[in-house]
C-alpha positions, 0 to 999 in steps of 0.5 A: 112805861109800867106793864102789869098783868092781872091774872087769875082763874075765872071769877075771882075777881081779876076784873074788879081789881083792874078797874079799882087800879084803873080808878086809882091810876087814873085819879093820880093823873096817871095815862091808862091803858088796858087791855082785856084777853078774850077765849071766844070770839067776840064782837064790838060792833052793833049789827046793821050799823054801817061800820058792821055793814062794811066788815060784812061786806069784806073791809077787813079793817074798820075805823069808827071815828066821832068827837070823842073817841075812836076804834078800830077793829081789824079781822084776823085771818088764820086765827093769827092773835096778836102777840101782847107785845104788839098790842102794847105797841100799839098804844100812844105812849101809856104811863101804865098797861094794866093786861088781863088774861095772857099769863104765859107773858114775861112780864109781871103779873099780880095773881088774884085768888079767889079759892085759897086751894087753886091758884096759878102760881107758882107755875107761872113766872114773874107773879110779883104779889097776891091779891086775896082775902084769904091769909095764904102762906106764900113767899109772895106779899099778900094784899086784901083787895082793899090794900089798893095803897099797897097794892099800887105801891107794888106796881110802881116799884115794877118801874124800879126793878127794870 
C-alpha cells in the first residue's frame, strides 16, 4: 500500500491536487482511499434524519447502510482524535491513501505551495516533492500542477524506497 500526504497552508490548493490524483489513480484501475483532517468540528449527518436522531439520543456509533454505500460515524469522548495510523487501518486493503492535513506524520508527504515566500517545509520531514506554479529553488523536484504524469511517477516510487 502507498501512503502519501498533501500537505500545504490554506487555500493553496491541497485539495484540488488530491482530487486530480484521486481522478488519475483511479482511472488506471488503482483502489483509492482518502482521508481529509478536519480543525472544527464537523457533521456528516442531516438534521431529524433518523441516524442524527439516534446519535441524539445517545447511540455513540451509527452505521448508515443502503445499496450503495455505507458510513459510519463514531462520537469521540475526551476530544480523543483518532491517530492517522488507525484510520488507515481501518481501510479495506486500498492500493493508495492519499491524506490531507496531519502533517506531523512520518509518512511521505507532496507540499503544495501557493505563495512562493511561506511554505512548510523544510520544517516538516518526509516532504518528498513540491507542487507550485512557482520556479521555487529548493532541493526538492518541483512539479506544476499540470506535471499530474510526473507527479504521480513520484508517488509510485514511494512504494519503491520502502
Amino acid at each position: 500500500m502507498i501512503i502519501c500526504g498533501i500537505v500545504g497552508l490554506k487555500n493553496s490548493g491541497k485539495t484540488f491536487l488530491s482530487q486530480e490524483l484521486i481522478k488519475h489513480f483511479s482511472s488506471l484501475s488503482y483502489k483509492v482511499a482518502s482521508i481529509k483532517h478536519a480543525h472544527h468540528n464537523f457533521e456528516i449527518d442531516t438534521p431529524n434524519t433518523d441516524s442524527f436522531l439516534h446519535r441524539q439520543a445517545g447511540s455513540s456509533q451509527v452505521i448508515i447502510s443502503s445499496s450503495k454505500r455505507w458510513a459510519k460515524i463514531s462520537e469521540i469522548k475526551d476530544d480523543q482524535e483518532k491517530k492517522l495510523e488507525d484510520l488507515i487501518d481501518a481501510f479495506d486493503s486500498p492500493d493508495i491513501v492519499f491524506f490531507e492535513g496531519y502533517k506531523n506524520s512520518f509518512y511521505p508527504k507532496i507540499e503544495v505551495i501557493s505563495n512562493p515566500k511561506k511554505f512548510l517545509f523544510p520544517n516538516l520531514k518526509n516532504v518528498i516533492g513540491i507542487v507550485s506554479e512557482f520556479d521555487l529553488k529548493v532541493n526538492l523536484p518541483v512539479y506544476k500542477f499540470s506535471n499530474l504524469e510526473n507527479i504521480s511517477k513520484l508517488i509510485i516510487g514511494i512504494n519503491s524506497n520502502e
